[in-house]
N, CA, C and O atoms as a GROMACS GRO file, in nm:
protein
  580
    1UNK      N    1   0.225  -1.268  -0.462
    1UNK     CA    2   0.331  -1.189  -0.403
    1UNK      C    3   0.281  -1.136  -0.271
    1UNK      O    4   0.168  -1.087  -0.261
    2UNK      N    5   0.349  -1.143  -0.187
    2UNK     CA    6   0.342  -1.068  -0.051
    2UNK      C    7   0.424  -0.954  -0.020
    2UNK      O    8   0.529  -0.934  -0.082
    3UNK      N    9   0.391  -0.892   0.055
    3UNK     CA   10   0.452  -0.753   0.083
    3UNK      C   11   0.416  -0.729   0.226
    3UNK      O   12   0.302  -0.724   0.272
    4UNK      N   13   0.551  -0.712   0.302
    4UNK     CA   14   0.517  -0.659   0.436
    4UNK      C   15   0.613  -0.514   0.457
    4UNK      O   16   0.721  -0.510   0.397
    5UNK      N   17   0.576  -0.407   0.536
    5UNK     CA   18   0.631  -0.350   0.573
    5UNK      C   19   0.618  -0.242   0.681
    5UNK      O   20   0.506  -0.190   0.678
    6UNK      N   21   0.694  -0.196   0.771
    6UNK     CA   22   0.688  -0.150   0.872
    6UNK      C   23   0.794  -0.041   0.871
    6UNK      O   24   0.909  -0.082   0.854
    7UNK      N   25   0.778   0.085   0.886
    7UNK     CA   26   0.777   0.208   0.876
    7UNK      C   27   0.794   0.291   0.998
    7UNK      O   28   0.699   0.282   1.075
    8UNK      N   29   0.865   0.348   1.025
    8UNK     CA   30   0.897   0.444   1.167
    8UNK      C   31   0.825   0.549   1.136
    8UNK      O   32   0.755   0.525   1.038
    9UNK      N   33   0.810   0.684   1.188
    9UNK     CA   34   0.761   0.800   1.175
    9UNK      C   35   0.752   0.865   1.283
    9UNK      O   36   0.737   0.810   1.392
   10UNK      N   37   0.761   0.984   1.268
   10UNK     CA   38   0.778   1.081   1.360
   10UNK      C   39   0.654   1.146   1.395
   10UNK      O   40   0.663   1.267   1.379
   11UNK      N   41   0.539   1.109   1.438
   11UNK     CA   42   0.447   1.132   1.428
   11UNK      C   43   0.401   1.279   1.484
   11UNK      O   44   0.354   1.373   1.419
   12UNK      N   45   0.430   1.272   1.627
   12UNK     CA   46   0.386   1.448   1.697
   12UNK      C   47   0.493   1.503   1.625
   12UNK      O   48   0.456   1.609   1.676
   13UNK      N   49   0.604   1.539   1.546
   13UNK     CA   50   0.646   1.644   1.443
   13UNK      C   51   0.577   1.639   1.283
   13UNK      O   52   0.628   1.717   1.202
   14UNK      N   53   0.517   1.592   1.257
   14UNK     CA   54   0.392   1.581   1.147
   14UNK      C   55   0.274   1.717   1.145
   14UNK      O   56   0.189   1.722   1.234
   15UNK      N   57   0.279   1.823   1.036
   15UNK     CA   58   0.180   1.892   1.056
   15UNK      C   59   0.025   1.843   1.078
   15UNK      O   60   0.017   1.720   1.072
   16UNK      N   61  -0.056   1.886   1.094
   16UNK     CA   62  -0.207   1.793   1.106
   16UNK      C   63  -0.226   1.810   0.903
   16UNK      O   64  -0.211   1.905   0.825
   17UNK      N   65  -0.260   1.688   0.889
   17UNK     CA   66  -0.311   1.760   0.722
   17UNK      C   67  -0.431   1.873   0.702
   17UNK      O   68  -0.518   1.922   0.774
   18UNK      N   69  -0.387   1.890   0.555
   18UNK     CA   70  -0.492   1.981   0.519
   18UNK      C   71  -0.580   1.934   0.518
   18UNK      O   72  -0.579   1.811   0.516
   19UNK      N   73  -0.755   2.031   0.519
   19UNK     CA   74  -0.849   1.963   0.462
   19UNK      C   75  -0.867   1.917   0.377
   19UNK      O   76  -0.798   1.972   0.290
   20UNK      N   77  -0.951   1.802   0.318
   20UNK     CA   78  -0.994   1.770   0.157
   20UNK      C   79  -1.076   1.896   0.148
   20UNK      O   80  -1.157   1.922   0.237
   21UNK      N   81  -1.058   1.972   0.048
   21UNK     CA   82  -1.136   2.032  -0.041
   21UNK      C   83  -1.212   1.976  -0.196
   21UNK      O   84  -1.169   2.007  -0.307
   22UNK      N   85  -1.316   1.902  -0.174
   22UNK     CA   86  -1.394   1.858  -0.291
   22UNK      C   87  -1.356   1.904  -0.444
   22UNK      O   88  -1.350   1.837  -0.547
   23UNK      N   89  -1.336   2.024  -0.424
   23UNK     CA   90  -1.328   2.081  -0.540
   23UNK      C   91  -1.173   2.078  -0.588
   23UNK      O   92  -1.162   2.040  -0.705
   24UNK      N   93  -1.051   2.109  -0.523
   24UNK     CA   94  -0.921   2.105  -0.540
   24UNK      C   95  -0.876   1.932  -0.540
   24UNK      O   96  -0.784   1.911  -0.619
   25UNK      N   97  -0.919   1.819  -0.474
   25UNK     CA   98  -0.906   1.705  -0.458
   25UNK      C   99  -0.889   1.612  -0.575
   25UNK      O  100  -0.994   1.572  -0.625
   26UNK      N  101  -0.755   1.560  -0.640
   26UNK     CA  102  -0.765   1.512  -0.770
   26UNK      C  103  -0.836   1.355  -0.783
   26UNK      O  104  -0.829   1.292  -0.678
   27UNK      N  105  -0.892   1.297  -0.880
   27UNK     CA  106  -1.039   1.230  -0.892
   27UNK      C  107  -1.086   1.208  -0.769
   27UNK      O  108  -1.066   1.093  -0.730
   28UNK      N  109  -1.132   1.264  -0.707
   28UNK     CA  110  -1.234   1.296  -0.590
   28UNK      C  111  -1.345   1.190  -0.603
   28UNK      O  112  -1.370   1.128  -0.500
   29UNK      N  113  -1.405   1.165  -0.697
   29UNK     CA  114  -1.537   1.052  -0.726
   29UNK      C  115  -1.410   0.905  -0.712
   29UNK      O  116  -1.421   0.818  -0.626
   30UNK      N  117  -1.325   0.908  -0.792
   30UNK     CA  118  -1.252   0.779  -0.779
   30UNK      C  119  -1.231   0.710  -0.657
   30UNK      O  120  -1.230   0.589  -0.638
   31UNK      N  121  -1.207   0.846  -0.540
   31UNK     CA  122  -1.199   0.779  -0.448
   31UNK      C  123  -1.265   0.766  -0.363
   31UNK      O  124  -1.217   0.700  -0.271
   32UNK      N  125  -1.401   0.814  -0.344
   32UNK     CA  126  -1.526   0.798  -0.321
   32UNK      C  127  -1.563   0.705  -0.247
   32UNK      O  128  -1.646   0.637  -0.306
   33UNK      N  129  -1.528   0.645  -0.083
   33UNK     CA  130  -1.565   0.521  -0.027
   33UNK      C  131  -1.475   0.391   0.006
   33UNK      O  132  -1.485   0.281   0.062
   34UNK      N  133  -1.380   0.474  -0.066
   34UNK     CA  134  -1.243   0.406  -0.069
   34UNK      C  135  -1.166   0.446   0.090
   34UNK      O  136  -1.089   0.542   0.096
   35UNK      N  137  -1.192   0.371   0.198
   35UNK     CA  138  -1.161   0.367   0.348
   35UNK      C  139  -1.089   0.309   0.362
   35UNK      O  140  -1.110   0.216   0.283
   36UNK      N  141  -0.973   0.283   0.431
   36UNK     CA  142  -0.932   0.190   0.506
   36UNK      C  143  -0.843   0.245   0.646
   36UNK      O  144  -0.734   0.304   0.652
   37UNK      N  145  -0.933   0.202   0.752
   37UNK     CA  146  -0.837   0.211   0.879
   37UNK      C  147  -0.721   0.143   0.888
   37UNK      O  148  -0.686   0.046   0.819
   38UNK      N  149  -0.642   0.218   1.007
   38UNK     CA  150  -0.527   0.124   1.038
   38UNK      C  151  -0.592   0.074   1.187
   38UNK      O  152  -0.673   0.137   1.254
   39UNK      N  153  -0.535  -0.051   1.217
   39UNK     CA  154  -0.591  -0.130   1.342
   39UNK      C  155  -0.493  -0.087   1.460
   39UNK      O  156  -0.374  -0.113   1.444
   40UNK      N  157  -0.512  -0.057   1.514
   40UNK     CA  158  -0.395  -0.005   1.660
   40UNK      C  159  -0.341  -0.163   1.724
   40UNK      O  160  -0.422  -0.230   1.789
   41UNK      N  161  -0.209  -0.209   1.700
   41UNK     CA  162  -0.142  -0.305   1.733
   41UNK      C  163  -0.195  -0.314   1.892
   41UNK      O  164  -0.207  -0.212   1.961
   42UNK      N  165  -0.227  -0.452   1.941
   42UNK     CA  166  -0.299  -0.479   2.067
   42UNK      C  167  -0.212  -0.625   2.082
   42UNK      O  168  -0.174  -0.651   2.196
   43UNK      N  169  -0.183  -0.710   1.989
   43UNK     CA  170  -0.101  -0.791   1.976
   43UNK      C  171   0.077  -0.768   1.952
   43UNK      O  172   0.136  -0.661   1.959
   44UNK      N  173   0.132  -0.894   1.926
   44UNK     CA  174   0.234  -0.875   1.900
   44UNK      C  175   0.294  -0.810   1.772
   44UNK      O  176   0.199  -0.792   1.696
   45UNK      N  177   0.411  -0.767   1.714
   45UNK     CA  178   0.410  -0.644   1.645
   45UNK      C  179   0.446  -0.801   1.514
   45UNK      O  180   0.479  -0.916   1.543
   46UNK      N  181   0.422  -0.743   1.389
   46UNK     CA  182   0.389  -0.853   1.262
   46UNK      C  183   0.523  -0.895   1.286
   46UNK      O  184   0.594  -0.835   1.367
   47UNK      N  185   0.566  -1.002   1.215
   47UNK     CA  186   0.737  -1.022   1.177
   47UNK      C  187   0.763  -0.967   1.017
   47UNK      O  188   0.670  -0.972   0.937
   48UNK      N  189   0.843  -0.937   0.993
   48UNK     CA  190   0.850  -0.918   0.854
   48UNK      C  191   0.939  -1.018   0.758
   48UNK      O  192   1.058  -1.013   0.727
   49UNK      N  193   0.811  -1.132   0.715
   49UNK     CA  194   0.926  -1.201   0.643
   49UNK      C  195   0.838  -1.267   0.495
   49UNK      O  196   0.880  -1.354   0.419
   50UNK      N  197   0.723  -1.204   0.489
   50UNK     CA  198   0.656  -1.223   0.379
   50UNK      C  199   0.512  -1.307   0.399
   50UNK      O  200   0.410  -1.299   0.331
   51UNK      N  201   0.542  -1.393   0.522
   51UNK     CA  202   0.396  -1.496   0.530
   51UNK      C  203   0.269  -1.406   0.557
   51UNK      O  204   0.166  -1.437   0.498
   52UNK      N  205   0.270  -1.299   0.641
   52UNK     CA  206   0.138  -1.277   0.649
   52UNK      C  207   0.074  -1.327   0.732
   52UNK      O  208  -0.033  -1.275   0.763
   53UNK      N  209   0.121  -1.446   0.795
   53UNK     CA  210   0.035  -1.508   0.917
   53UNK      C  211   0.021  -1.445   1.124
   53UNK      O  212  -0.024  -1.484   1.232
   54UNK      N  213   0.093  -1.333   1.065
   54UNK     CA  214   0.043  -1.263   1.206
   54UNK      C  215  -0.087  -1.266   1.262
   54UNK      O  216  -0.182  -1.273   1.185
   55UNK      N  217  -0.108  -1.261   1.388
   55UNK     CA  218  -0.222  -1.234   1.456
   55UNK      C  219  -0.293  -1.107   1.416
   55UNK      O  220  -0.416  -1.106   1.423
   56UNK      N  221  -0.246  -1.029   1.385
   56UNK     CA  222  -0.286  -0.914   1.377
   56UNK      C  223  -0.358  -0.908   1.203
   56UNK      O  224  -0.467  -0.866   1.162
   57UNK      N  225  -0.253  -0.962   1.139
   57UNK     CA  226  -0.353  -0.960   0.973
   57UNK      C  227  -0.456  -1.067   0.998
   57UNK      O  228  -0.494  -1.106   0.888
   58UNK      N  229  -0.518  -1.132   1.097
   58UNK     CA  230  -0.651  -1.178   1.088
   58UNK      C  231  -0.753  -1.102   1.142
   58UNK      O  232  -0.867  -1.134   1.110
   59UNK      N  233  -0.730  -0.980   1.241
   59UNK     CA  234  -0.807  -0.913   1.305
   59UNK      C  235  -0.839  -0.734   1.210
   59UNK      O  236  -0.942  -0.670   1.231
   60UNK      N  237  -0.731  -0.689   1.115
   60UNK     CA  238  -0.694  -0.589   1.052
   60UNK      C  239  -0.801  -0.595   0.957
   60UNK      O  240  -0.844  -0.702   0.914
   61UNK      N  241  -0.847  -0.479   0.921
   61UNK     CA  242  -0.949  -0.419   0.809
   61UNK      C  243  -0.915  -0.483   0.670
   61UNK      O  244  -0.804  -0.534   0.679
   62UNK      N  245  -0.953  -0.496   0.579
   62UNK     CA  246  -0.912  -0.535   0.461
   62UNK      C  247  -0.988  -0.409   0.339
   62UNK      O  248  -1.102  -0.364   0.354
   63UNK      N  249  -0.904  -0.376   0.237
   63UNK     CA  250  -0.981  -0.310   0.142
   63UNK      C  251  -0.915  -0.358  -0.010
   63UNK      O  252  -0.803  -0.324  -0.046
   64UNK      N  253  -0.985  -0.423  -0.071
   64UNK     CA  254  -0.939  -0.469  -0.230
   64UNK      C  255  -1.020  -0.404  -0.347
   64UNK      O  256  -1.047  -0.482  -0.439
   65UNK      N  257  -1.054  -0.304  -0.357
   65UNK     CA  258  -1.137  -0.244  -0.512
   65UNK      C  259  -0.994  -0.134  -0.506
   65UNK      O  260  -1.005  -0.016  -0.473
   66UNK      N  261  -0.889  -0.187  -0.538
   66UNK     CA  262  -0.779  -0.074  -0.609
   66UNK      C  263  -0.779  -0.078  -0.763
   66UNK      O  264  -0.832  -0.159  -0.838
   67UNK      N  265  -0.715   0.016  -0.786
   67UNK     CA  266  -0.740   0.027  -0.993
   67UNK      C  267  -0.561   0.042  -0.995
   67UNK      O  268  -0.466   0.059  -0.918
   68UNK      N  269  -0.594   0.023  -1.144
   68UNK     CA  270  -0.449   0.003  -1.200
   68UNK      C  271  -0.390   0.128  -1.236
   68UNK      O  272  -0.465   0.224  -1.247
   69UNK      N  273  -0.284   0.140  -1.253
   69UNK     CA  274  -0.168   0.286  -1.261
   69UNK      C  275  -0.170   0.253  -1.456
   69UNK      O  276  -0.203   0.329  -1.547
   70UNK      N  277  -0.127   0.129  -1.460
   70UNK     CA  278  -0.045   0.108  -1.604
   70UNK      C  279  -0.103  -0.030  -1.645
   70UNK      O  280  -0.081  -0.116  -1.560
   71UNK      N  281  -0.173  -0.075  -1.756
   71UNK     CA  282  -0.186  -0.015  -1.834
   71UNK      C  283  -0.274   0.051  -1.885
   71UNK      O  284  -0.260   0.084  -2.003
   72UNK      N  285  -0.396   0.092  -1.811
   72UNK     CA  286  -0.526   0.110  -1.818
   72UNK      C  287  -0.510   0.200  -1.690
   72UNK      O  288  -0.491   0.135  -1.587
   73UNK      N  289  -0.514   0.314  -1.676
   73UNK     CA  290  -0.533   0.417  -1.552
   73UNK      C  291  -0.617   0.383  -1.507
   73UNK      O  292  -0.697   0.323  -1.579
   74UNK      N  293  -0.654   0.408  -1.338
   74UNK     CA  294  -0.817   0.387  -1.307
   74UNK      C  295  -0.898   0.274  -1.373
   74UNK      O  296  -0.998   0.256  -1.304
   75UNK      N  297  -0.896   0.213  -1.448
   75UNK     CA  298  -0.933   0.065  -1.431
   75UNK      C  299  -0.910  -0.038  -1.341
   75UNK      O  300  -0.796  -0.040  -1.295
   76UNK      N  301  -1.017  -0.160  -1.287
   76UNK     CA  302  -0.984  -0.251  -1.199
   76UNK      C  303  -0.911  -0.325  -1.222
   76UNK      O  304  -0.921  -0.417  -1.303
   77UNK      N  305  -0.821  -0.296  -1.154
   77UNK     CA  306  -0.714  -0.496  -1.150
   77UNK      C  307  -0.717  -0.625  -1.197
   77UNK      O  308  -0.792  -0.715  -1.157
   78UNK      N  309  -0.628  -0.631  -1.289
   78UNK     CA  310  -0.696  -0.755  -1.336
   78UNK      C  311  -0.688  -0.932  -1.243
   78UNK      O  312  -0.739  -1.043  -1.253
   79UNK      N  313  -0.601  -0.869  -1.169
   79UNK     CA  314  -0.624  -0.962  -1.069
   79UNK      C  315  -0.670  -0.927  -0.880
   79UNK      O  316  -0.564  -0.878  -0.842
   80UNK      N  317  -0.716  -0.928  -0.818
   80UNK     CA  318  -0.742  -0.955  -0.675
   80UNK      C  319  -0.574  -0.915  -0.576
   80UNK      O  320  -0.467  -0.971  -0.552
   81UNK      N  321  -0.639  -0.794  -0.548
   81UNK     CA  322  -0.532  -0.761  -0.420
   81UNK      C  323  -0.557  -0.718  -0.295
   81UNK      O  324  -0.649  -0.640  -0.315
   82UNK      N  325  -0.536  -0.718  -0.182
   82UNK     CA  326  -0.558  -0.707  -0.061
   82UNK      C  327  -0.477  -0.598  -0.011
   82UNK      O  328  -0.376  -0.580  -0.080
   83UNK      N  329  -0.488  -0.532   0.070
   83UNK     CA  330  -0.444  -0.435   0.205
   83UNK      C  331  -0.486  -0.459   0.299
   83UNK      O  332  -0.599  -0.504   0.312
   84UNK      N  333  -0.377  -0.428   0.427
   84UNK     CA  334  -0.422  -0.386   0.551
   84UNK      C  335  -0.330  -0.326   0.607
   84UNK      O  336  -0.218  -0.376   0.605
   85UNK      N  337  -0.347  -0.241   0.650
   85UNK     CA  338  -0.256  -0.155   0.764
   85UNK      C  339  -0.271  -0.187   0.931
   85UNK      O  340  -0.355  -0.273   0.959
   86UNK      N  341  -0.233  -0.155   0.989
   86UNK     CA  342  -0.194  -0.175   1.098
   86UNK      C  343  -0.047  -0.070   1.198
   86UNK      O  344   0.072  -0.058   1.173
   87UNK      N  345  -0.127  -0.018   1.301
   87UNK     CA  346  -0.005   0.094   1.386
   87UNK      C  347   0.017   0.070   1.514
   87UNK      O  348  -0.054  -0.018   1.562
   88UNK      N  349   0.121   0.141   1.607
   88UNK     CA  350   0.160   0.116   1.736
   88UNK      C  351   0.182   0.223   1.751
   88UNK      O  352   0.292   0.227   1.804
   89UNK      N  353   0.132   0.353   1.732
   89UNK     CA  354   0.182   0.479   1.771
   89UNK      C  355   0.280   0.522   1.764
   89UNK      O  356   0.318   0.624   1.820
   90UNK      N  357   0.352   0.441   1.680
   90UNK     CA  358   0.520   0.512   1.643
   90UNK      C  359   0.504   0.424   1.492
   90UNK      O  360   0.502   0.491   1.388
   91UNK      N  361   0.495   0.319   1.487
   91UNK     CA  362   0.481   0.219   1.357
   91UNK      C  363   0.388   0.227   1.262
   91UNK      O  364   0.275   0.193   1.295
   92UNK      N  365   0.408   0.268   1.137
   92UNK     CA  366   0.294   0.206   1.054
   92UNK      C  367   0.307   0.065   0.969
   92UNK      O  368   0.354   0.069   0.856
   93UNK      N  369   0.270  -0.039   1.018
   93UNK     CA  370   0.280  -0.175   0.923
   93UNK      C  371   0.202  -0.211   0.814
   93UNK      O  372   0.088  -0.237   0.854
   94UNK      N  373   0.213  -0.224   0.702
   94UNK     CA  374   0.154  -0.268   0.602
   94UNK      C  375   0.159  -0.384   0.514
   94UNK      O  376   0.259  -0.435   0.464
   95UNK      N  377   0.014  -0.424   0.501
   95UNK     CA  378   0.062  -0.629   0.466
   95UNK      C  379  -0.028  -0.579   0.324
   95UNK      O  380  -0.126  -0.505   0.327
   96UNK      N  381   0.024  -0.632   0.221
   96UNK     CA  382  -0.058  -0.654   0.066
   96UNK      C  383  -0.009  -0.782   0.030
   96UNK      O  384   0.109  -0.815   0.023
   97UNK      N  385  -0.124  -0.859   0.005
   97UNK     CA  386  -0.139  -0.996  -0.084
   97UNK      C  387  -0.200  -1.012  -0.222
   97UNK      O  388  -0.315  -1.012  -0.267
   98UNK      N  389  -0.063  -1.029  -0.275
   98UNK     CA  390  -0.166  -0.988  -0.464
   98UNK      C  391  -0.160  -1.167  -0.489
   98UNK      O  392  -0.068  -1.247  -0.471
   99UNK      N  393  -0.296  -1.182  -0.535
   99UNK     CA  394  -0.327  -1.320  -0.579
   99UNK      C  395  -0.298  -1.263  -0.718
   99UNK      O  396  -0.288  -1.150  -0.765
  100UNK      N  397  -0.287  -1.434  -0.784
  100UNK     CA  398  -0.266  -1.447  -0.911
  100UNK      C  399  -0.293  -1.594  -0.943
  100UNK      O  400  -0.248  -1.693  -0.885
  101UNK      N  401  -0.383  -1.587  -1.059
  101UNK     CA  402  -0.409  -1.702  -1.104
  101UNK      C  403  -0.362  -1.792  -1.198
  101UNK      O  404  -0.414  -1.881  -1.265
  102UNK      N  405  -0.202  -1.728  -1.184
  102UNK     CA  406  -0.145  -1.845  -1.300
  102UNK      C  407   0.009  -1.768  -1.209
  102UNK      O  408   0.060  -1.672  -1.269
  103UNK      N  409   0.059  -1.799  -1.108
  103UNK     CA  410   0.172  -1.724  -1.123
  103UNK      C  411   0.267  -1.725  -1.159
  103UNK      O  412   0.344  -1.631  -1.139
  104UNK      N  413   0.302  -1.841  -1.233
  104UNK     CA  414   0.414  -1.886  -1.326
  104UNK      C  415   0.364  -1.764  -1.461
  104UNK      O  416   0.440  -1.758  -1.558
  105UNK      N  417   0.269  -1.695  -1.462
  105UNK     CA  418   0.296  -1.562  -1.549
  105UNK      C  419   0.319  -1.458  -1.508
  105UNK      O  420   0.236  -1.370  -1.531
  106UNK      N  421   0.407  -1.433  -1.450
  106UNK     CA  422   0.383  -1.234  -1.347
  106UNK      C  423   0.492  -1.241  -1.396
  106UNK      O  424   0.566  -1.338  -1.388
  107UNK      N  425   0.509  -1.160  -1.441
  107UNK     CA  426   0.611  -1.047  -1.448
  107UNK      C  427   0.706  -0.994  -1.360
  107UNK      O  428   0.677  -0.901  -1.284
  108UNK      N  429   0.850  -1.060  -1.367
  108UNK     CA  430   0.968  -1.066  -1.285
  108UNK      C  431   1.034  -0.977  -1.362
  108UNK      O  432   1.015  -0.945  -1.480
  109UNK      N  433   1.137  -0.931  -1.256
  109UNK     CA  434   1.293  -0.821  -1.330
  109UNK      C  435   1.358  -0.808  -1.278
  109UNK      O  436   1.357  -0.891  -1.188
  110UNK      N  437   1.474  -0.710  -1.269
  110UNK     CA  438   1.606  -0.678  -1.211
  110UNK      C  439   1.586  -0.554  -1.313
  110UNK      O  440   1.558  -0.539  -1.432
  111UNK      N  441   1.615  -0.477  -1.204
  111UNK     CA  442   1.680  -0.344  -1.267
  111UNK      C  443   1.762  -0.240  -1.220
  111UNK      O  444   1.814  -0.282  -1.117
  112UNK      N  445   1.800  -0.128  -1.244
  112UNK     CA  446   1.920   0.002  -1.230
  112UNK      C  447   1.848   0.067  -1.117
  112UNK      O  448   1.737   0.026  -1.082
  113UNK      N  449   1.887   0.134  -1.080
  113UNK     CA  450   1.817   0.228  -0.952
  113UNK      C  451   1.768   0.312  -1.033
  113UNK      O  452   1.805   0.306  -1.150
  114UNK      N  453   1.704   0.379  -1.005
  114UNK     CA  454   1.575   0.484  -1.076
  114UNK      C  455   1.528   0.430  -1.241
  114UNK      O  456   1.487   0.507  -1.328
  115UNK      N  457   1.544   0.304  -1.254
  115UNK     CA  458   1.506   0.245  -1.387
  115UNK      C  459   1.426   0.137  -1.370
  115UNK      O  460   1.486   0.034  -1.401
  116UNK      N  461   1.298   0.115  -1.327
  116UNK     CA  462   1.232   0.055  -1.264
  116UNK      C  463   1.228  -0.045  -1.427
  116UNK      O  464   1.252  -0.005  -1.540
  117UNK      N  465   1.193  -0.162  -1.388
  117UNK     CA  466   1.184  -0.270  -1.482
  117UNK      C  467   1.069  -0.270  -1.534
  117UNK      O  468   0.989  -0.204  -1.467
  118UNK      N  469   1.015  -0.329  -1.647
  118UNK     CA  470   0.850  -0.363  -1.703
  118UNK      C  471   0.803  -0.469  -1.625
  118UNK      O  472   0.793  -0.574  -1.688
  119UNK      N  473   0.766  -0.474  -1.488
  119UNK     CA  474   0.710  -0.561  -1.458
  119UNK      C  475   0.577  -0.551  -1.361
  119UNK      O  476   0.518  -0.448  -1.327
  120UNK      N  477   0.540  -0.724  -1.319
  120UNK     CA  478   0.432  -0.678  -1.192
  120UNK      C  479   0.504  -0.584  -1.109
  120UNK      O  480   0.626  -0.570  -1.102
  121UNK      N  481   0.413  -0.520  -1.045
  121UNK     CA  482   0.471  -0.467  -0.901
  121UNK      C  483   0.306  -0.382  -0.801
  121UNK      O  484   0.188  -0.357  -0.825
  122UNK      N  485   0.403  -0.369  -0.689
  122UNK     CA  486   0.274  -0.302  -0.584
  122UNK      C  487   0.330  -0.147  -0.524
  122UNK      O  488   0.438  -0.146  -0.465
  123UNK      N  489   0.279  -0.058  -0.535
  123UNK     CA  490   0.326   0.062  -0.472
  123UNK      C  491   0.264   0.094  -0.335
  123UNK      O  492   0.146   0.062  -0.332
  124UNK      N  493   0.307   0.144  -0.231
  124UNK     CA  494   0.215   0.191  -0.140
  124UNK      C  495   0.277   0.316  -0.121
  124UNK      O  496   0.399   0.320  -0.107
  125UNK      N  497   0.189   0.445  -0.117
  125UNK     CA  498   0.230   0.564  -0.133
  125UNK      C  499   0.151   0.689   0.012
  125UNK      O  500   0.040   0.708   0.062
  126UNK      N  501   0.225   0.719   0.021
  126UNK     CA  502   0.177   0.838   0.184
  126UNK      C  503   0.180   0.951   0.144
  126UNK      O  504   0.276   0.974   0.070
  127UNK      N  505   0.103   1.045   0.166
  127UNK     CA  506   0.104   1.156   0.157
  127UNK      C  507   0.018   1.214   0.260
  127UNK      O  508  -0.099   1.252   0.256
  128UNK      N  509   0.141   1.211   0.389
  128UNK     CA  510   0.083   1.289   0.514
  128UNK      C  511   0.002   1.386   0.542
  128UNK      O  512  -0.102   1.385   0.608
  129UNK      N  513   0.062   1.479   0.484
  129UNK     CA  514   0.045   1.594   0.471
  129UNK      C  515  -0.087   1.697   0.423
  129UNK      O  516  -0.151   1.796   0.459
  130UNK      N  517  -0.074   1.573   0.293
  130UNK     CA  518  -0.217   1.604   0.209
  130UNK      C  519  -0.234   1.736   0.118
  130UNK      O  520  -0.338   1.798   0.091
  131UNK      N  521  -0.118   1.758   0.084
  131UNK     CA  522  -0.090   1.819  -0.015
  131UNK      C  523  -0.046   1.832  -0.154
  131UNK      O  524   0.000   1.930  -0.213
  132UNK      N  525  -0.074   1.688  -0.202
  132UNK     CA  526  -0.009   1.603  -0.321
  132UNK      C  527   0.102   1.650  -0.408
  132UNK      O  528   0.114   1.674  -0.529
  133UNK      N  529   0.215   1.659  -0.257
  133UNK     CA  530   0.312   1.742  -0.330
  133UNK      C  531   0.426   1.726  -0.248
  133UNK      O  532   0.522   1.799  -0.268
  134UNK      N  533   0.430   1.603  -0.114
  134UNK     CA  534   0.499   1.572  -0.054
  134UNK      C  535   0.436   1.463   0.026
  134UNK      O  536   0.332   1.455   0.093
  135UNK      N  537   0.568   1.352  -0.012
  135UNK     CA  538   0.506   1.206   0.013
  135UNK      C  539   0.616   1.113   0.035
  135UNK      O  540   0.724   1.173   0.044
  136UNK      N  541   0.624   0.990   0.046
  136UNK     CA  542   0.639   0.874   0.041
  136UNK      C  543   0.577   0.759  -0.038
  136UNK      O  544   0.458   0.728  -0.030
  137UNK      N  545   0.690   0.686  -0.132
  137UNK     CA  546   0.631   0.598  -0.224
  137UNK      C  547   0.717   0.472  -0.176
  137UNK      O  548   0.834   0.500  -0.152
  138UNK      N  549   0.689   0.371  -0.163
  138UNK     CA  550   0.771   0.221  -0.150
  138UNK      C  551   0.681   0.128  -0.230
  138UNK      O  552   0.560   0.109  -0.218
  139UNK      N  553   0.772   0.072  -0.317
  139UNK     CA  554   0.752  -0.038  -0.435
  139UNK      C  555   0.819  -0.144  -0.399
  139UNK      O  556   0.920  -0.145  -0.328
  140UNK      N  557   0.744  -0.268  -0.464
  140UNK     CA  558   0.814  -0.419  -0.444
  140UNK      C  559   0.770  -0.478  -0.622
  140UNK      O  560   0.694  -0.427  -0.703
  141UNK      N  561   0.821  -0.552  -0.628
  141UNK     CA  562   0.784  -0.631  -0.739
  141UNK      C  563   0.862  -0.760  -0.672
  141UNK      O  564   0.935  -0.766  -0.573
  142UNK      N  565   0.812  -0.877  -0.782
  142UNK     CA  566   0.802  -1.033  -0.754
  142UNK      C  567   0.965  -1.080  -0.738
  142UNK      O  568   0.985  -1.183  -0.674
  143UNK      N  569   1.080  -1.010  -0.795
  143UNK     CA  570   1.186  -0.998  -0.753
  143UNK      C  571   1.227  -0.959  -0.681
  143UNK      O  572   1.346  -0.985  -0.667
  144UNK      N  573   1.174  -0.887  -0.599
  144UNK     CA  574   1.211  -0.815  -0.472
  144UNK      C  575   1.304  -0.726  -0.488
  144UNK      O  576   1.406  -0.710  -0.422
  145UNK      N  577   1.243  -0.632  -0.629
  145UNK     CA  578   1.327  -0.504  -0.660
  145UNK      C  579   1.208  -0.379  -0.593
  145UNK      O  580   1.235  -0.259  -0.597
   0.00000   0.00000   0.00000
């Protein structure tokens, strides 16, 4: 499954975030090294149509040690996924490539609005602010729900 997406934002009306505080910071060790820059667009801006073959996702950071939400919290993935971000000072773009080694098994659906289906899926979640208490979440799954 591929996932592209590109995101507006209002950036100079954005408070600066809070500090991490070690101690208030929820699993703090979990995320421990867990980096990823965004690459400042120098090229042309991605297209959004699922390939991934922009100029820019060959030059962009990559980070894949993510853990799973469901069904195993904080456990590793059982399969291989990719990130990269990428910005233009107004844009944030984001490319994820989840491999799969059989993909005639993933987990497809259709579902209700706020009734998310039992299936694969990828979340990418913001929390500007840094107050884990105001955010942005965007989900895809293999249906393109």
């Amino acid at each position: 499954m591929f996932v592209g997406l590109c995101a507006g934002a209002a950036l100079a009306q954005s408070p600066p975030p809070r500090p991490v505080d070690d101690a208030s910071e929820p699993f703090a060790a979990e995320k421990t090294g867990k980096t990823l820059r965004a690459m400042r667009l120098t090229v042309a801006a991605p297209t959004i149509d699922g390939l991934l073959d922009d100029a820019i996702w060959t030059m962009a950071e990559t980070i894949d040690d993510f853990v799973q939400w469901e069904p195993e919290n904080l456990a590793p993935l059982m399969e291989r996924t990719v990130a990269q971000v990428a910005h233009d000072g107004l844009f944030l773009c984001v490319a994820v490539r989840s491999y799969d080694r059989d993909p005639a098994g993933g987990a497809a659906g259709l579902g209700r609005r706020d009734d998310f289906p039992p299936t694969d899926r990828v979340e990418i979640g913001f929390d500007p602010r840094h107050d884990h208490l105001t955010g942005y979440l965007f989900q895809a799954n293999p249906s393109g729900v």
